[in-house]
N, C-alpha and C positions, 0 to 999 in steps of 0.2 A: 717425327714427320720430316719429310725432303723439301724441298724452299715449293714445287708443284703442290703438295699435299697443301702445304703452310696456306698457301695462296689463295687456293679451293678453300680452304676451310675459312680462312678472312673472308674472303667475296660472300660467302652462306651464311656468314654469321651477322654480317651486316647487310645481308637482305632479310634475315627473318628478325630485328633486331627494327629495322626501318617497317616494315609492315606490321612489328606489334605494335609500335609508337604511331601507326594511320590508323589503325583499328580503334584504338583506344581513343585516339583523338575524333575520330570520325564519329563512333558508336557510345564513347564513354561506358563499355561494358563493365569493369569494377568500379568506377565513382572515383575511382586514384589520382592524383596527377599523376601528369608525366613522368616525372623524377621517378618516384615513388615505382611504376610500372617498370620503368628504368633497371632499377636497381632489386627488383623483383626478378628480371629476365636475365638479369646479370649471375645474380647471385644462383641460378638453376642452371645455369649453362656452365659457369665456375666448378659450382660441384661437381656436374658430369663429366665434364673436362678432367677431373682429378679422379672419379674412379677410373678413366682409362688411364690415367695413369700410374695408378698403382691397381690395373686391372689382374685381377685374380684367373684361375682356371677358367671358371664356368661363361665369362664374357671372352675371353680366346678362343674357346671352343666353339663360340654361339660365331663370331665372326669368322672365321677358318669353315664353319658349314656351311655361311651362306657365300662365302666364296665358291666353293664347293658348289652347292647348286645353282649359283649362275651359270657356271661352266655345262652343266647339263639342262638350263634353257636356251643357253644360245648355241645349241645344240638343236632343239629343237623348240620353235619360239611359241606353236600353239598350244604348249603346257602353262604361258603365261596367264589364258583367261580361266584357268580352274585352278591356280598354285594356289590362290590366296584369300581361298574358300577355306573357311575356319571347321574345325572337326577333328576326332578321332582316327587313329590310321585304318581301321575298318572303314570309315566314308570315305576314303582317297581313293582315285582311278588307281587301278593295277600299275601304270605307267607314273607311278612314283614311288615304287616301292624300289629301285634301284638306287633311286636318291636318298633314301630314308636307310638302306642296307648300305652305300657308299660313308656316308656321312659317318655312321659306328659309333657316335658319341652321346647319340639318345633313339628312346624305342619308346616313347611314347607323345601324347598331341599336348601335353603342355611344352615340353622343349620343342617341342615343331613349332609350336605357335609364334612364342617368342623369333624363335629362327627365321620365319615368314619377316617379321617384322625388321631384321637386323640386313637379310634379302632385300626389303623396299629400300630403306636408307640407303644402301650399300648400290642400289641401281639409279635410285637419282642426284646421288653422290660419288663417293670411291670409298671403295671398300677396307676403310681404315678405320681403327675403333676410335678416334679423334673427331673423325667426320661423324660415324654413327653417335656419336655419345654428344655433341650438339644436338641432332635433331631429339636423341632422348632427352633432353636439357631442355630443350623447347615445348616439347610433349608433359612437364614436368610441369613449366612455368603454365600452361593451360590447365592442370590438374588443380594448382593453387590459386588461380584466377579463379575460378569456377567455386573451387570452395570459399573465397572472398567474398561472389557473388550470392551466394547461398546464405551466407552469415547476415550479409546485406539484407534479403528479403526478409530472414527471419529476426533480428535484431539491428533497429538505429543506432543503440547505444555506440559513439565514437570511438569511447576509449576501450571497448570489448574490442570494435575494431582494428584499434590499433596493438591490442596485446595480437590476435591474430595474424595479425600482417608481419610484426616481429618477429613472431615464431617462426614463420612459413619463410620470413627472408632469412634467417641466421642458424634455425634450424632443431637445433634438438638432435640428438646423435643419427637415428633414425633418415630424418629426411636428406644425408648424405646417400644413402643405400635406395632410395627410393630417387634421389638424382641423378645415379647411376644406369651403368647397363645392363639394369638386370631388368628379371620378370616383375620385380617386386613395384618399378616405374609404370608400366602396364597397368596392373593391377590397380594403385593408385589412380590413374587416368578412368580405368570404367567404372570403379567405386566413386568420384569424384564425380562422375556426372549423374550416375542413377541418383545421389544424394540431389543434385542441380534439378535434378527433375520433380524430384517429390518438394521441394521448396517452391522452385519456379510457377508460374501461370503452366495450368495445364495445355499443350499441343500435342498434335498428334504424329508430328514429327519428335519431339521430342520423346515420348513413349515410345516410337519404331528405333530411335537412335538407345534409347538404355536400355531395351530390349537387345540389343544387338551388343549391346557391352555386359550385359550380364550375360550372353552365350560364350563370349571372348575369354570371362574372366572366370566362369566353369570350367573350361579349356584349358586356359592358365593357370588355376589352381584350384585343381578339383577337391580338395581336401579343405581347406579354407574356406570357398564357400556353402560346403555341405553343410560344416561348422556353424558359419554365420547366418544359414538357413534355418538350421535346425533354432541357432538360438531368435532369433526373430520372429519365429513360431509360438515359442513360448513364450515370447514378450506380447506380441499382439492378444495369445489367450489370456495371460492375465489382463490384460487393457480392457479387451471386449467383452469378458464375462466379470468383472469385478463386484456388480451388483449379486450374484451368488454368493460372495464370502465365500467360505471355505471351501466349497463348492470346486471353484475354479483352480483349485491347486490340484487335487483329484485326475479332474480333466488333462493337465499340464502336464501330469505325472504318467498318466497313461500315453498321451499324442508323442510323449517321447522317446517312450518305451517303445510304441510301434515303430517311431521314424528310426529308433538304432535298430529293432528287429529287422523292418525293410532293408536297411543298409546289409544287416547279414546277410541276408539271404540274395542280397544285389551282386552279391563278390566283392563288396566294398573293403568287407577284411582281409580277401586277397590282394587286395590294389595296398592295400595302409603294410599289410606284412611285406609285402614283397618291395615297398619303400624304406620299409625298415632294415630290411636286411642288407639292401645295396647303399643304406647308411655304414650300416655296421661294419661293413666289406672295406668300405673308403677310406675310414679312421683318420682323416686328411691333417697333420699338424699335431702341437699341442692345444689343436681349441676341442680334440673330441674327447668325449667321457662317456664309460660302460654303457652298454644298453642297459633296462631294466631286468633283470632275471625273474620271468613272471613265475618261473617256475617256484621262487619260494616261498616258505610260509608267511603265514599272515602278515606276522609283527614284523618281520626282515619287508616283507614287501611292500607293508606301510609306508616303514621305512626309509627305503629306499625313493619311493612317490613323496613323499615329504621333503627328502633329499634334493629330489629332482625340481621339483616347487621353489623351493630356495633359488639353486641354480637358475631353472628361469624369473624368478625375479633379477635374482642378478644379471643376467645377460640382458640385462633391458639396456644396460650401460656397458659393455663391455665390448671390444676387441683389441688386435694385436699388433695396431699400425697405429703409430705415431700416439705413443702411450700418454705423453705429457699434453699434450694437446684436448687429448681424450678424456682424460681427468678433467681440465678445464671444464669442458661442454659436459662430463658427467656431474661432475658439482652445482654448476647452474641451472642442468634440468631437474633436479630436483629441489632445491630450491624452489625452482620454477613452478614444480610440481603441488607442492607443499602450500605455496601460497596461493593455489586454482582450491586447491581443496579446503583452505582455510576459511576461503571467501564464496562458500560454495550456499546456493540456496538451500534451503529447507525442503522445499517443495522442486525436485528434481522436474528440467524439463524434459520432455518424450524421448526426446533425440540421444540427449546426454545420457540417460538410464540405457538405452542402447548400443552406443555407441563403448562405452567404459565395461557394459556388460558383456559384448562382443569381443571387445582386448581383452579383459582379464578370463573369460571362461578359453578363448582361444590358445594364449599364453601358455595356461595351466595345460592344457587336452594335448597343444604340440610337444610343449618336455616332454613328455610320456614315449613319443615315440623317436624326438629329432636328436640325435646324439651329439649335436656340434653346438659350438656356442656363438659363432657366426652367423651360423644357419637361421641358428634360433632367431637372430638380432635381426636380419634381416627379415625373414619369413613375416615376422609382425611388421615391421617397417609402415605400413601403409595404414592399419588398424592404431598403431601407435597415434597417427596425427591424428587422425577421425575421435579418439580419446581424450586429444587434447583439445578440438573442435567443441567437441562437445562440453567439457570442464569448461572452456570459456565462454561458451552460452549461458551454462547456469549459474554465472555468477552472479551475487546479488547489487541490485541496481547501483548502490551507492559505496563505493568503495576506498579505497585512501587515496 
């Protein structure tokens, strides 16, 4: 940044930094002190701040396009009240489809999406991945308010609280990637409220508002939450029908079988091949490994998915920047992980069997087709925390 940029980005930070500290103090939204809020907005804004700069392709690219399409609204400025209308490139006017062919660096509505949003920052800011990656840093620090607030309604217990809060400020490898400039921050943000919603007092504002983040974050990752639909289906059938007994598995086994039929027949397996192959195409580093050869037989192909299994466990921990560092934080989250699970109730609550159920069935379903070990890390990113959310609710009451 030039001592202009520097400037701007001081004056932004200590205006959105000074209105969280009036909110908080006005509203008392998480129950935190000051400090405590403080050092919560700090540390999201710190993160963000550091993936810009050790920003990767995929956030150069997202800022360089929305550079790019400002130049073609102030061009023409009444494309500004439909830009930022979320959708598919089939719903967009004709008159953005020279945007979308200029740009060359995505052809589908989850990178547009993102992009929109990298566009706003970049227009009530400048368009520098410093300045954007505060306001994602901000947008980060309200993902993990929210979930503080949520933990709030559903559990008093303090000291769950304050494992919580620890996590969400220092992190876990994960919530670097998710304080970043990726999609994966987004995504975070409207899973983080549809959750606020289903804890919270019901409103009717609130229902239009996560209504509107679960259309965002199908947009943003349409594969993710087909995913976490499909399993949430099956969660709720075994919930609802569990007075049948065996019954209810039957049922589970078929509503599933239909929802991946549906998906055949949707082109769903053209959207997941045709993401796979422009994996395959990229090969970006040494973080990527073979696709799967489904072509072979059984026992190699077991195999191989077994393989792949492994690897995504391991990439829960894993990348290729600042390795000793890396280590550190991977040793302590499992640790960390270890002692959520040691001290874990008998009697799972709802949320937690969900939540844990949704990361590890995701995890496994992504290796299959994500050939990068980055990718992988991030991709989960956001299901990661909601995992650990959950492991700390169901701890049992009385702990060391």
């Amino acid at each position: 940044m030039h001592r202009v940029e520097l400037i701007i980005y001081g004056l932004q930070f200590i205006a959105l930094l000074t209105l969280v500290l009036y909110v908080e103090y006005r509203f008392q939204y998480t129950r935190l002190s000051l400090r405590s809020v403080c050092l919560l907005f700090l540390s999201s804004v710190c993160l963000a701040a550091f993936s810009a700069y050790i920003a990767e392709m995929d956030s150069r690219k997202y800022l360089r396009d929305s550079i790019l399409l400002m130049s073609f609204l102030e061009k023409d400025p009444r494309m500004y009240g439909l830009f930022f209308l979320s959708g598919g490139n089939s719903l967009y006017p004709e008159s953005y489809f020279p945007m979308l062919i200029a740009s060359n660096t995505w052809s589908n509505y989850t990178s547009y999406t993102i992009e929109k949003f990298y566009l706003f920052f970049s227009l009530i800011s400048k368009p520098n991945l410093y300045n954007v990656s505060l306001f994602f840093g901000a947008l980060s620090f309200v993902s993990k308010s929210l979930l503080i607030r949520s933990f709030q309604l559903l559990d008093q217990d303090s000291f769950k609280l304050k494992l919580i809060y620890a996590f969400l400020l220092i992190g876990g490898l994960e919530v670097f990637f998710i304080s970043g400039v990726y999609k994966e921050n987004l995504l975070f943000f409207f899973l983080s409220f549809i959750v606020y919603t289903y804890c919270s007092r019901p409103r009717v504002w609130k229902y239009i508002i996560a209504f509107l983040c679960l259309l965002n974050a199908v947009f943003l990752r349409l594969d993710t939450m087909i995913i976490i639909m499909l399993i949430l289906s099956v969660l709720f059938l075994f919930f609802k029908y569990r007075h049948w007994g065996l019954c209810r598995y039957l049922i589970i086994i078929l509503s599933s079988t239909l929802s991946l039929f549906c998906l055949y027949c949707l082109n769903y397996k053209d959207y997941a091949i045709g993401k796979l192959n422009r994996y395959a195409n990229l090969k970006p580093g040494n973080t990527h490994f073979d696709p799967i050869d489904w072509n072979n037989d059984a026992i190699n192909l077991c195999g191989q998915i077994l393989l792949r299994w492994r690897q995504a466990f391991y990439s829960i921990y894993t990348t290729t920047d600042y390795l000793y560092i890396v280590s550190i934080v991977n040793g302590l989250s499992v640790i960390f992980i270890g002692v959520l699970l040691y001290y874990q109730s008998i009697k799972w609550h709802k949320l937690t069997l969900v939540t844990v159920s949704v990361f590890i069935a995701f995890m496994l379903t992504l290796s299959l087709f994500i050939p990068n070990y980055n990718a992988l890390l991030r991709y989960k990113s956001p299901l990661f925390v909601f995992m650990i959310f959950g492991l700390i609710l169901n701890i049992r009451k009385k702990t060391i």
